[in-house]
N, C-alpha and C positions, 0 to 999 in steps of 0.2 A: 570639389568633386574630382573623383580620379577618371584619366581618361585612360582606358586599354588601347595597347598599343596591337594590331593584328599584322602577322606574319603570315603570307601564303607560299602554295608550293601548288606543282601540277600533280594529280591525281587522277585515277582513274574511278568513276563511279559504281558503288557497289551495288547499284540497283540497276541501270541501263548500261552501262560498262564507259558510259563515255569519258572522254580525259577532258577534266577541267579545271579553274584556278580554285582549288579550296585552302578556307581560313586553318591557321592556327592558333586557337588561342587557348592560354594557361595549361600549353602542354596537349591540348587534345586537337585532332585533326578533322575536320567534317570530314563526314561519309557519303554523304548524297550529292548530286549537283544542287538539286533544289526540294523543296516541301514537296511537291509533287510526287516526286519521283521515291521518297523517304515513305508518304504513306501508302504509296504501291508494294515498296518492296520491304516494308521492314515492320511487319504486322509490333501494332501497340496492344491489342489486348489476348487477356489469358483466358481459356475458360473452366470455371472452377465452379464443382458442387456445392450447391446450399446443406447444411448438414440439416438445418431444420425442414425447410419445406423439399429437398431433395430434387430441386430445378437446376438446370446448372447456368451459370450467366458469365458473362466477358465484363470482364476486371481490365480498367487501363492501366498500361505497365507502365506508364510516361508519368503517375501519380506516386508510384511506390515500385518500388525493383521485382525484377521479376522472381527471386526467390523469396522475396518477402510477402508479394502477390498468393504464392500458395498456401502461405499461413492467414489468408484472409478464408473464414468460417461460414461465415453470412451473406446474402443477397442483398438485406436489408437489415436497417436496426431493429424494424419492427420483429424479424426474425430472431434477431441477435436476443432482444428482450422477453420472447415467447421462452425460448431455449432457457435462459437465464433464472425464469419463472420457474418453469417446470425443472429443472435440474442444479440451480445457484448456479454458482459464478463457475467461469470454466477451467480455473485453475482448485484442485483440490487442497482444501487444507491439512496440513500434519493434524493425525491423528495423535500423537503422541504430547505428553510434556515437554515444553519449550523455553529456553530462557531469552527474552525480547530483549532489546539493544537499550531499553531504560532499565531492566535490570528488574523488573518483576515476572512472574512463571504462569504463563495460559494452559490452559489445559481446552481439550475438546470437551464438550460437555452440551449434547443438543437437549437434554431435558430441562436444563436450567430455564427457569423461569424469562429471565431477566433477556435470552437469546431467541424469546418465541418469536415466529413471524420475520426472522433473521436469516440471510444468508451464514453469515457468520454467526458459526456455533461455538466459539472461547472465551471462556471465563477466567479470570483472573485466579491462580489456586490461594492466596490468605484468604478471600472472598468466599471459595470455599469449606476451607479449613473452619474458619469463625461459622460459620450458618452451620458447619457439624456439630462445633461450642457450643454453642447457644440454643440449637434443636429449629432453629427459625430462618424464615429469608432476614436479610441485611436491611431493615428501613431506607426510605430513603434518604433523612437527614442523618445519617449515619455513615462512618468509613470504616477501615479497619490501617491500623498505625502498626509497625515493625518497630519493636523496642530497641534490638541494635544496630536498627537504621539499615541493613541489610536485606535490601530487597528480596532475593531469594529466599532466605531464610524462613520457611514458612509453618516452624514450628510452633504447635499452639501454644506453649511457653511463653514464645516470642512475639507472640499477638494480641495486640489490645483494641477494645469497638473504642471508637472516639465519635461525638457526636460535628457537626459540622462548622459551627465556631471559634473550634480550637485550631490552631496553627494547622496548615501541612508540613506534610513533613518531618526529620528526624531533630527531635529536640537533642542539642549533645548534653553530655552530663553536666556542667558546670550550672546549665539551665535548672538543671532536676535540683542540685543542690542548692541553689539559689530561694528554689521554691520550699525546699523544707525548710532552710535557715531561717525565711521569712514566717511561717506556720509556728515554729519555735520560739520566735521573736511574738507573736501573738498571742500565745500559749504563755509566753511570762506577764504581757503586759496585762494580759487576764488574770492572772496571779494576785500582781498589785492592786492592782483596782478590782476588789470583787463588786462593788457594784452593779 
C-alpha cells in the first residue's frame, strides 16, 4: 500500500477569507478551510432543462464536471427512455452509404423488413443486392458470400446465396480447385466402374 506523502503551506480561504494551513497534494492545493465553509461558498449543483418533460432540476457537479453537466439531457432515465421511444436514439445515423471498419457497406434503409420495430435502420447493401436477384427477402438459413472475398464489392456478379452449413467466409482459390479436381476424380472413377 502507497502511503501519500502531504505538503502544506499558508493560505488564505476562498470562501471566509481566512488564512490557514492547507494540504498539498499531487500538485493541487485545497481551497477551503474546511467542508463547511466549501458547501457555503462553492455551489455543487447546475440547473439544467429536461428536454423531455421541460422541468428543470440541479445536476451535482462534484459527480461529473461542469461542462460536461450541460450536456446532461434528462431528469431521469425514465425520461431519457420516453424521448428514446418516441424519437430513437439521440445521435442521428448517416443517411448515406458507408463502408464499416469490417469491411462490408450499410445502407439506410427503414422499409426493410428485417429493421421493423428497430431504432437502427441499416441494412447490409450484398443483402440487398441478392433480395433484388432473387425478387425475394433472404431466408433465414441462408447468407450471401463475396466471390472475391472483397467485402465491399457488392456486385451482383460477385455474389453468391449460400445456405448456412457451408464455411464462412472467403474460400481462396486453391480451395475451389481442389474441389473440382476432386469432382473430376469421380467423374473418371464413374467411368470405370459403370456399375
Amino acid at each position: 500500500m502507497r502511503h501519500r506523502t502531504n505538503d502544506y503551506a499558508e493560505k488564505e480561504c476562498e470562501g471566509c477569507k481566512a488564512v490557514f494551513r492547507a494540504r498539498i497534494r499531487d500538485g493541487r492545493v485545497q481551497r477551503f478551510c474546511s467542508r463547511a465553509c466549501q458547501r457555503q461558498n462553492w455551489p455543487t449543483k447546475v440547473e439544467i432543462t429536461c428536454e423531455w418533460c421541460k422541468q428543470t432540476f440541479l445536476y451535482d457537479k462534484r459527480t461529473v464536471h461542469s461542462e460536461r453537466a450541460k450536456l446532461r439531457r434528462f431528469c431521469s432515465h425514465d425520461c431519457k427512455l420516453s424521448h428514446w421511444r418516441a424519437h430513437g436514439k439521440s445521435q442521428p445515423l448517416p443517411k448515406e452509404r458507408r463502408v464499416m471498419s469490417s469491411g462490408y457497406v450499410d445502407v439506410h434503409c427503414a422499409d426493410h423488413p428485417s429493421v421493423q420495430g428497430k431504432a437502427y435502420k441499416r441494412v447490409y447493401e450484398h443483402r440487398l443486392v441478392m433480395e433484388k436477384v432473387l425478387g425475394r427477402p433472404i431466408a433465414a438459413g441462408e447468407n450471401v458470400h463475396h466471390k472475391d472475398g472483397n467485402r465491399a464489392n457488392n456486385d451482383p456478379s460477385n455474389l453468391e446465396l449460400w445456405i448456412k452449413p457451408q464455411p464462412n467466409g472467403h474460400l481462396p482459390d486453391y480451395a475451389n480447385e481442389l474441389v473440382a479436381a476432386r469432382l473430376r476424380i469421380l467423374a473418371l472413377e464413374a467411368q470405370l466402374n459403370p456399375s
